[in-house]
C-alpha positions as CSV (number, residue, x, y, z in Angstrom):
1,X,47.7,6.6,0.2
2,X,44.7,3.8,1.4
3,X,41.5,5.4,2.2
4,X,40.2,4.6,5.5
5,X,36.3,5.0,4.3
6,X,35.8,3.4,1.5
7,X,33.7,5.4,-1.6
8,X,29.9,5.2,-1.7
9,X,27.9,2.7,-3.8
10,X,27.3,5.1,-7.4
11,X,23.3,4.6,-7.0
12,X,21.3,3.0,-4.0
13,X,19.0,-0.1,-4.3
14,X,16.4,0.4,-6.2
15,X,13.2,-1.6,-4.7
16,X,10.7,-3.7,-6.9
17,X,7.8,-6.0,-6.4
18,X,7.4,-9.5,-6.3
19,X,4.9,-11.6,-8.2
20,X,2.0,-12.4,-5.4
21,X,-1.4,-13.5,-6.3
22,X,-4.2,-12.1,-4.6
23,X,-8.5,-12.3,-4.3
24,X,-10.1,-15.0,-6.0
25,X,-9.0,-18.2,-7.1
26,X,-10.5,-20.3,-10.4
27,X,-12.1,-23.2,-10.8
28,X,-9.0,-24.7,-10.6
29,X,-7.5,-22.7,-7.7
30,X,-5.3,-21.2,-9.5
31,X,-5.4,-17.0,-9.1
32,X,-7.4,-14.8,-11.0
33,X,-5.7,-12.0,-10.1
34,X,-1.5,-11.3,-9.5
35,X,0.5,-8.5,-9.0
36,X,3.1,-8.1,-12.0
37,X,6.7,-8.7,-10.5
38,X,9.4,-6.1,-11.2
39,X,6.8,-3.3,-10.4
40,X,9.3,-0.2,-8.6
41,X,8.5,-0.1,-4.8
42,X,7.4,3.8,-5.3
43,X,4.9,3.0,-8.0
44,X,3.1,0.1,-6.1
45,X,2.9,1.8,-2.9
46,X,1.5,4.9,-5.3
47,X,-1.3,2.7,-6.4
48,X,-1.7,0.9,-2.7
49,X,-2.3,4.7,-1.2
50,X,-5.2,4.9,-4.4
51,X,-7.1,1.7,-3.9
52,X,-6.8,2.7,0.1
53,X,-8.7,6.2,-0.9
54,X,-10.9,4.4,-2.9
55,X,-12.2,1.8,-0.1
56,X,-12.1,4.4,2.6
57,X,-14.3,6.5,0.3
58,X,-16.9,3.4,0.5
59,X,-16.5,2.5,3.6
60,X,-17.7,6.1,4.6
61,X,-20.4,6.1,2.0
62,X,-21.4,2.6,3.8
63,X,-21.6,4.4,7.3
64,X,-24.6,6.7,5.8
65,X,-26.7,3.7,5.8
66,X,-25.8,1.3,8.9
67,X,-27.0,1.4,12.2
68,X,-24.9,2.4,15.5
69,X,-23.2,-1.0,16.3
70,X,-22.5,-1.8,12.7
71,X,-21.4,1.9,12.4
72,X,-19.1,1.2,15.0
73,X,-17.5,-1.6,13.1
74,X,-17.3,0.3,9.9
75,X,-15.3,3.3,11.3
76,X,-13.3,1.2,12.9
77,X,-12.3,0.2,9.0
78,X,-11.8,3.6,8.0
79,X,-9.4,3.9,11.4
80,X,-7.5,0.8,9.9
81,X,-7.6,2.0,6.4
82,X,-6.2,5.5,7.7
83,X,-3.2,3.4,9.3
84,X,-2.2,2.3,6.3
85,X,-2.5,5.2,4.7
86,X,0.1,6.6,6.6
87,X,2.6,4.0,7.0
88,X,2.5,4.5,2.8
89,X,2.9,7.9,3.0
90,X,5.8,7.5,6.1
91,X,7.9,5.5,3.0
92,X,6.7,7.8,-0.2
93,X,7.1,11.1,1.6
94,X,10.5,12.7,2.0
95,X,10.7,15.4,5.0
96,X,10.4,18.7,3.5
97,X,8.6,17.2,0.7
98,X,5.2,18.3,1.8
């Protein structure tokens, strides 16, 4: 007998990073800073959703001390930083998972 649908793949794609170099560059314009290739997806975007909480966290601590058009500006940051935030969590999260 031939199947008409063939069998599934055994495991989907697993996702991994790339080696990109980021920030500040040496006196010879070479990075001083990379992210590690081969990194899974899940773990990076783990750490991303940190580092987000972390510079929202200042950016609100910031707000304390500015005044109204600079505030402004600032929360306009934290709006930017929640965006990402959730596009993170929109590829980390699975429904029913929370």
């Amino acid at each position: 007998m031939i199947k008409i649908v063939p069998d599934p793949p055994a495991s989907t794609p697993s996702l991994f990073t790339y080696e990109k170099p980021f920030g500040t560059v040496d006196s010879n314009g070479q990075p001083m800073f990379t992210v590690r290739g081969g990194i899974p997806a899940e773990d990076a975007l783990a750490h991303a959703t940190t580092l987000i909480e972390y510079a929202e966290a200042m950016a609100w601590d910031v707000v304390d001390h500015l005044h109204l058009n600079d505030k402004s500006l600032v929360l306009g940051l934290i709006h930017q930083l929640d965006a990402a935030q959730a596009f993170i969590g929109a590829v980390l999260e699975q429904p029913g998972t929370r």
